[in-house]
Every structure is written in C-alpha cells, then in structure tokens.
N, C-alpha and C positions, 0 to 999 in steps of 0.2 A: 601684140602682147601688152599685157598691163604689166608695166616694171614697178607700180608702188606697192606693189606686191611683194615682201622684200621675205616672204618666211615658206619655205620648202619644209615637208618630212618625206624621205623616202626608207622603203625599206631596202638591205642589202643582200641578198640572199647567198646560199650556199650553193656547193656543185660540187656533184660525184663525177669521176673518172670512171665511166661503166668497167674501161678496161684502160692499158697503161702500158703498151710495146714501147720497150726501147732501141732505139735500128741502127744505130749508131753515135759515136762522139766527134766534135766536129775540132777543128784546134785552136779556138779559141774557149774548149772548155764544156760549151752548154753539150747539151744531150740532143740528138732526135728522135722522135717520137710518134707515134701514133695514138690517138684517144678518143673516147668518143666522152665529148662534156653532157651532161644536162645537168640541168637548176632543180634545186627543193624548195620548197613553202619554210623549210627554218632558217630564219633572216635576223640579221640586226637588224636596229632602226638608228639612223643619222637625222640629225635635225638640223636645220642650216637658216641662219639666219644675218641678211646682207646686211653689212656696216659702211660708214663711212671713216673708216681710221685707217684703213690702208694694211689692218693687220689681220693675223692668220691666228686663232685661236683655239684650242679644242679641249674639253671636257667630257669626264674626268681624265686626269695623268693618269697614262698606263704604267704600273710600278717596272722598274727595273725599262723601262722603254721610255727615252730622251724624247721628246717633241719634236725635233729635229728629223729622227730616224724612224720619225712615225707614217707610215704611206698615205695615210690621209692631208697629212703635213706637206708630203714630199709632191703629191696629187696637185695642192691646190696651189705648192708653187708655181707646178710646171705650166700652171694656166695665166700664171701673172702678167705672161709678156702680151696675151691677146685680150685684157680688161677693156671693155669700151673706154671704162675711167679710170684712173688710175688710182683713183682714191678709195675704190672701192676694197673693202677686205670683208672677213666672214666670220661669225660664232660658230662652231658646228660642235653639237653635242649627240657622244655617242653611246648607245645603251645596246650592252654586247650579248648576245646571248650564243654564239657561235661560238665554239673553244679555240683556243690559239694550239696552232700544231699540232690539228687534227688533220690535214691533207683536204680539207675541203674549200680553201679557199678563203676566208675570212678576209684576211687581210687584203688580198687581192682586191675582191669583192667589193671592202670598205674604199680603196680608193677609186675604182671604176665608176660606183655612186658619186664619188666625192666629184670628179670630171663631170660629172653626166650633170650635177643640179649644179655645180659653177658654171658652166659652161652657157648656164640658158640666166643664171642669175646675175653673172657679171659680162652677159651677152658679150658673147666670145664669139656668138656663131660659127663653131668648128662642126665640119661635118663627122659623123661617126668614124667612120675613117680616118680621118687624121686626129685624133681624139685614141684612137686603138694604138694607130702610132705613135703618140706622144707617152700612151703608158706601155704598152712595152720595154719602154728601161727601165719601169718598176718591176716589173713581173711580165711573165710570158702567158699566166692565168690573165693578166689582166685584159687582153684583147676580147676574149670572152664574154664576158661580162658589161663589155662597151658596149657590141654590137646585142648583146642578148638575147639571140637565138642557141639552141642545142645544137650541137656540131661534131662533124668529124675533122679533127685536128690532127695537122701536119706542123715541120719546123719545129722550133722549141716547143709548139703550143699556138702559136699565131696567125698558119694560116690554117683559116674555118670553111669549112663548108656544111651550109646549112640543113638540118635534116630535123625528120618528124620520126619520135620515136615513142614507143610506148610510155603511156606516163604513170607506174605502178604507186603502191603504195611501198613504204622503204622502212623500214627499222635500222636506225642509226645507235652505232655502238660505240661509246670512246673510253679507253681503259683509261685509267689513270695516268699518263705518261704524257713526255711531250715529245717530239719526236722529229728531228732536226734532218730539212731538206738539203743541207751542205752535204751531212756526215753520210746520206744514202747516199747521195750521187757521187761521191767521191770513193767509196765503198769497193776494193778490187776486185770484189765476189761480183758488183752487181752485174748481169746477163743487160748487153751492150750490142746485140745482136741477131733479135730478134728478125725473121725478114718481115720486110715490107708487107701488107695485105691490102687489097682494094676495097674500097667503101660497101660495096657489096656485101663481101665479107665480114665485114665489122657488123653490118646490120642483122645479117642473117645468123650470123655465130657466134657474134661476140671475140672474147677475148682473155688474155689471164692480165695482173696486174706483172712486170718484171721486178718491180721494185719489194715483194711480199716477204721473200727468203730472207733480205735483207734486212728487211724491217724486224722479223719476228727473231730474226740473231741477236738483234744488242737488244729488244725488249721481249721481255718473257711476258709480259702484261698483255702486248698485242697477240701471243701465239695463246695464252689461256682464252681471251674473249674471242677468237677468230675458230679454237677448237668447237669452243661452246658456241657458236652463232651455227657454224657447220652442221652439225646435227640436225639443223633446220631448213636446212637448204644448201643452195650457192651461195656460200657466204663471200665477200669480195672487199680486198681494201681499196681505199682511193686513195690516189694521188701518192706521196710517200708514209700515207698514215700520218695518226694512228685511227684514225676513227675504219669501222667498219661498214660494211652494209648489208642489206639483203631484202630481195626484192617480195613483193605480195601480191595476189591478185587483190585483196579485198582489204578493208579497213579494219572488220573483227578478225582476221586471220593473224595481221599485223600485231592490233592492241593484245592480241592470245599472248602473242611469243613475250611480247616487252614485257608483257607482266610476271613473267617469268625469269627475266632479266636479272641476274646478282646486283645488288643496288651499292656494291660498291663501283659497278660503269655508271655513267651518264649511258642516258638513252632516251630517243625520241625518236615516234613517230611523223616521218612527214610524205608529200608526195612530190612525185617528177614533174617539172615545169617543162615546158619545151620555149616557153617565152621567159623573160625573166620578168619576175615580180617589180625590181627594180621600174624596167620600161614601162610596164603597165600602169605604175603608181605617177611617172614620168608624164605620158601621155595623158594622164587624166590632167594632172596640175596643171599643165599647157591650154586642153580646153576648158576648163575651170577658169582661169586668167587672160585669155585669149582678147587683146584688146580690140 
C-alpha cells in the first residue's frame, strides 16, 4: 500500500429494513429482532483527509449536534488506540444528502465509513470483524454496514447472514418529520412479540414492519404519505421511520409515481444494492494505491 497517499472520498450509503419483527425485549433494554438489510444507491459522501496533529476534526458543525456526540466523532475515536502512529489525526468533510431520522440509517452509515477509511488510512489493520465489534456500541445498524453485504439479521441487529436478494428500483418517501428511535422502542403499544421465522421465510414472504402502528400514532405526517404511497403498492416503513418505501420492477414505473409525489415530501428514486457502495468505492481506492 502506498500510505502517501493521505486523501480518501468514499460514499456512505443508505439501508431499508425490507421488514422489521420485533421477538422480544431482553433486560438490559435493547429489543430482538428479525430484518432483512439491503443498501441503496442514495449516499452521502465523506471525505477524509490524513493529518499529522493528532486531531479529530469534522465539517460542517451539525446545528444543535456537539462534535463530541457526533458518530463520526465518536467512530474515529474508537479507532485511536490501534493508530500505527500516534500522531496521526484526520479532516473529514461531510456532505449529507441522507435525512436525519428518517429510519434509514444515516448516521450509522456515516460512521461505519468513517471506521472502514480510518482503518486503512491510519493502518490499524483491523479485520472486518472486529471493526463490526468495535461499532456496535455505536449502533446495532452499524455492524451492517462494516461488513457490507445484504443480510438477514438477528440479535439487536448484529448477527448477519448473508444473502442475495432482488435488487428493485425504490421510491423513497420522507414526510416532514423527524421521528425519534428512543420514543418507538420504549412505546407500550409497541408489538414485542412477534415469533421467530426462519431465513427461508423471510426470503420467500417477506414480512411487515412491527414498529409502523406506532410510528404513524404520534405522527400523522407518516400515516398521510404511507396512505398515499399505498395506493401504489406495498407501501412499507423502514426501520422506526419516517421515511417510506416501495418497491418497482422498472425505473419509468418508479420516475411515474415520484412525479406524482406531493412536493411537500422529499423523495427519491434509488436502487437496491446487495454489496455496499461504501466497499466498492473502498476496494477500488486499495487497488488504485496498492504499493
């Protein structure tokens, strides 16, 4: 590897929860789960650029979000104790196109990337695996997104097993709202009880989201775009919301509906990844520099 190579851009991408069983609560709180991940083509972009000041830096500040409590922040501490050097620290500038507290992941996302181009930039040499490990006390999305395949997920979310699934085209729907993953999971309506289904069944059947009832009770924004999205299909939330989705054979079928779309939602076209864009942009930059 050529290390004077000191400047990364990768993209960060998004992920729908095709479906979203919840099987139980455990007692220390999290949730268990069943879900099947896959990735989209709409991404942030992170740009990362190696310093020698030992510091951790990121642009621009996110309003009302301290640097501190920022996952990209909290990402590229957790990597500090395996620096080849110790001197090494990082710029990384991020340009968001993903919405915050939409259930797709963003955040997550943003610091899975953030591990994955430290890790090769302040040669850390962690294997993926323990890299999944380390962000996990971020997030239980964040294992995901390390390993970068499409999965059928157990546990909070962290153990994956890998699978090849249809890769449609998607109309992504996000009301106006933001929609807070505490206030669902802590929710006494929400359905804690779903049973178990084997991987089989998830592929062949799918599945419903448990969290949907709850979502659309405290916001009336996500039950109006979820009614209207209906209409056109299986319309389907991910993760706690708010964003929606729904699946296409084709791209003009897609661009039909969007365009059709009340323009007070955000909405975008994108499609299903089974690999993450992230790795793909990864593994180029490796052979690109490859010393």
């Amino acid at each position: 590897m050529d290390y004077s190579v000191t400047k990364m851009q990768l993209p960060s991408p998004a992920k729908l929860n095709l479906f979203l069983h919840i099987t139980g609560r455990r007692e220390d709180g999290y949730h268990e789960l069943q879900t099947l991940f896959q990735f989209i083509d709409l991404c942030d972009t992170l740009d990362f650029a190696l310093t020698r000041n030992n510091r951790i830096t990121i642009t621009p500040i996110i309003e009302q979000l301290p640097t501190e409590d920022n996952l990209i922040y909290k990402a590229a501490k957790l990597l500090t104790p395996f620096k080849k050097d110790s001197s090494f620290g990082i710029d990384i500038i991020l340009t968001k196109q993903l919405p915050m507290g939409g259930g797709i992941g963003g955040g997550s996302s943003n610091a899975a990337t953030t591990l994955l181009a430290l890790n090769v930039l302040w040669e850390c040499h962690l294997s993926l695996e323990k890299l999944a490990e380390l962000g996990v006390q971020l997030g239980a999305d964040i294992p995901v997104f390390i390993m970068g395949f499409a999965a059928f997920a157990e546990g909070v979310g962290e153990k994956l097993q890998q699978v090849e699934l249809d890769t449609p085209y998607f109309l992504l729907i996000k009301p106006n709202c933001h929609v807070s993953t505490g206030q669902i999971f802590t929710d006494k309506y929400l359905t804690r009880d779903t049973p178990p289904i084997r991987i089989s069944h998830a592929l062949k059947l799918g599945g419903h989201n448990d969290c949907l009832n709850v979502v659309i009770a405290h916001n009336p924004e996500v039950e109006e775009a979820y009614l209207w999205l209906k209409n056109h299909g299986d319309a389907k939330l991910t993760g706690t919301g708010a964003c929606l989705f729904l699946a296409f054979d084709n791209l003009h079928d897609a661009e039909r509906v969007r365009s059709s779309t009340p323009t007070k939602w955000q909405s975008w076209v994108c499609r299903g990844c089974n690999t993450s864009p992230t790795h793909t942009a990864l593994n180029q930059w490796i052979e690109q520099n490859r010393g």
